[in-house]
C-alpha positions, 0 to 999 in steps of 0.5 A: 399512605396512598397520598404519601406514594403519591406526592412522592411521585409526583416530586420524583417526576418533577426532580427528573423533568428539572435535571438539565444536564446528564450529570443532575439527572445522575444525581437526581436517579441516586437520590430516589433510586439509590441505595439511600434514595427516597424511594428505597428508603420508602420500600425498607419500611414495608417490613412494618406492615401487616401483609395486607397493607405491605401488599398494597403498599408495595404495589404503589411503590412498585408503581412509582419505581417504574414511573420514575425509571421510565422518566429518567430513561427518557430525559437522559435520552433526550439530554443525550440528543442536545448534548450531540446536537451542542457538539455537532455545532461546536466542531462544524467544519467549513469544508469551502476553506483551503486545505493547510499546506502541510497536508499537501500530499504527493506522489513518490518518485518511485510511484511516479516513474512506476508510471511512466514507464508502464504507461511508455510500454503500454503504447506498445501492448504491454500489460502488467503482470504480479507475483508473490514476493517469498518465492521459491528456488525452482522459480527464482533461479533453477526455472531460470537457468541458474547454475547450482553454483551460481553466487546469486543462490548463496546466502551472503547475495540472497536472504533466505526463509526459515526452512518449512515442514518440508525442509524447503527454504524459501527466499525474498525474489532477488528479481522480478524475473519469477513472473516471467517463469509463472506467467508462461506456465499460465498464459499460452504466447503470444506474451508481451508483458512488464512486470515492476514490483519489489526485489530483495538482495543482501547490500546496502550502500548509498547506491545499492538497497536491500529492498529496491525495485525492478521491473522485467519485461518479456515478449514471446511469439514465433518471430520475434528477434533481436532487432524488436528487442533494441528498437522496443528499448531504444524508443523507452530510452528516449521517451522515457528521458524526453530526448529523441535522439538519445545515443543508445548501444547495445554491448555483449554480456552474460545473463543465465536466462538469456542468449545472446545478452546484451547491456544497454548504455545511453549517452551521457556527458560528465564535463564539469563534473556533472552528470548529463543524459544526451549525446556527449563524449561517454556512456551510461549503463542503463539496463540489461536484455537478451533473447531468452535462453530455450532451457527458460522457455522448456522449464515454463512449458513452451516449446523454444523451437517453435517460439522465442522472444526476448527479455530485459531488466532495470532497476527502478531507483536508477532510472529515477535517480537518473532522470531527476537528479537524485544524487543518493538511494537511501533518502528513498525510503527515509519517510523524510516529508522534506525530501518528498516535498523537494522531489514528489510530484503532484497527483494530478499530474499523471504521465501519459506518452501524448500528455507528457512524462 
């Protein structure tokens, strides 16, 4: 009996260590420890015995069951570490070889004149400023000097949220203009910050989109005065289009959070039935600006008879449409790779006021 369990053990080892594949080694686990396995097959019959042999019967099998197991855990082991290695060499990659050229990625001129104008107002001391996107009403039109019956608070102009627990709706910030309001509150003046970001409003057409851009810029001290708001949007005007003697005036408007407000138009020429930034016989409306109000300055907590400042704000696709010719606002948001390829920018290349926009 004793040479029998051994001569099966030493084929069952020999069967394990000639399996060179995961799949043999499968098959040779099934054939000894399987139901129907040489080894099972091999414990059925200990109910034959009489307990003494089935006693020490038992034991060898035991015995050899573990031996086997054992084994077939360490050979899987090391066919498991060949085939890694095998496929490790299979799918090497020659990381020195060029890169394909459709995986060439590049920067969206939303992203781009993002850039550009923050780092035109940088060279100003401006910082960057961020805000929620869901506002509230307070924030986005009451802390701003919104009539209640203004139309930008009615729901064909502004999308609004589902009413809360508390019977409050929410809305999707028709403006970046909020920040303006939260970072006063937060901040004691002087304050010279640009706030881009995303903005939402009901209107969609080849010029207009119900998500587009803007940013807001904002200066609060005790002398600041109209004169430092049209010198600081004169100088973005033409650095930001490369023109150095860019025509730009200043026309009377309306703004809620603003007094006296003023447009701002550049030069342009429309000859041929083009369209061309620089001096000529007509003007292009670029942006919007004014002191800010004092009821905006006494809602964010500052007092408007000791401080002052101005604001203004454009939108972001406009100016870059402006800029590189981009005839239509839609193809912005399209994910077409035909259209970015055509108007992106390389990623490299970043804008600088001394390396150039």
């Amino acid at each position: 009996m004793m040479n029998d369990v051994d001569t099966l053990r030493a084929e069952l080892l020999a069967e394990v260590d000639g399996a060179g594949t995961l799949d043999a080694l499968e098959q040779v686990r099934i054939a000894a420890l399987g139901k129907k396995g040489r080894l099972t097959e091999r414990m059925k019959t200990l109910g034959a015995l009489d307990p003494d042999a089935r006693r020490a019967a038992g034991q060898a099998l035991n015995t050899v069951k573990d031996a086997v197991t054992m084994a077939l855990e360490t050979r899987k082991t090391a066919l498991e570490g060949t085939a890694l290695d095998a496929r490790l060499m299979q799918e090497t990659v020659d990381v020195s070889l060029p890169t394909r050229p459709e995986a060439k990625g590049l920067i969206h001129p939303i992203t781009q004149t993002i850039d550009e104008l923050t780092a035109i107002f940088a060279e100003m001391g401006f910082t960057v400023a961020e805000g929620p996107d869901i506002e509230t009403d307070y924030y986005n039109f009451e802390a701003l000097n919104f009539p209640p019956d203004h139309p930008a608070r009615q729901d064909h102009d502004t999308f609004y949220l589902t009413p809360d627990a508390n019977g409050e709706r929410k809305l999707l910030r028709t403006h970046t203009s909020p920040v303006q309001i939260r970072h006063m509150q937060q901040t004691p003046p002087p304050i010279r910050i640009i706030v881009p970001g995303r903005t939402y409003r009901s209107d969609h057409d080849a010029t207009h989109s119900p998500m587009f851009h803007q940013v807001e810029g904002l200066v609060i001290d005790k002398t600041t005065h109209m004169g430092h708001l049209k010198g600081c949007l004169i100088d973005f005007c033409r650095a930001f289009f490369g023109i150095d003697d860019l025509p730009v005036r200043f026309r009377p408007s309306y703004f809620p959070f603003t007094e006296p407000s003023a447009e701002v138009d550049i030069g342009c020429s429309r000859a041929g039935g083009g369209l061309t930034i620089g001096a000529g016989g007509d003007w292009l409306e670029i942006l919007g600006s004014g002191m800010v109000h004092p009821n905006v300055l006494r809602y964010a907590g500052i007092d408007p008879d000791e401080y002052q400042g101005f604001a203004f704000g454009m939108g972001i696709e406009r100016i870059a449409m402006l800029k590189y010719g981009i005839p239509d606002l839609r193809p912005f948001y399209d994910s077409d790779l035909r259209w970015l390829k055509h108007y992106g920018f390389v990623p490299i290349a970043q804008p600088s006021v001394a390396g150039g926009l």
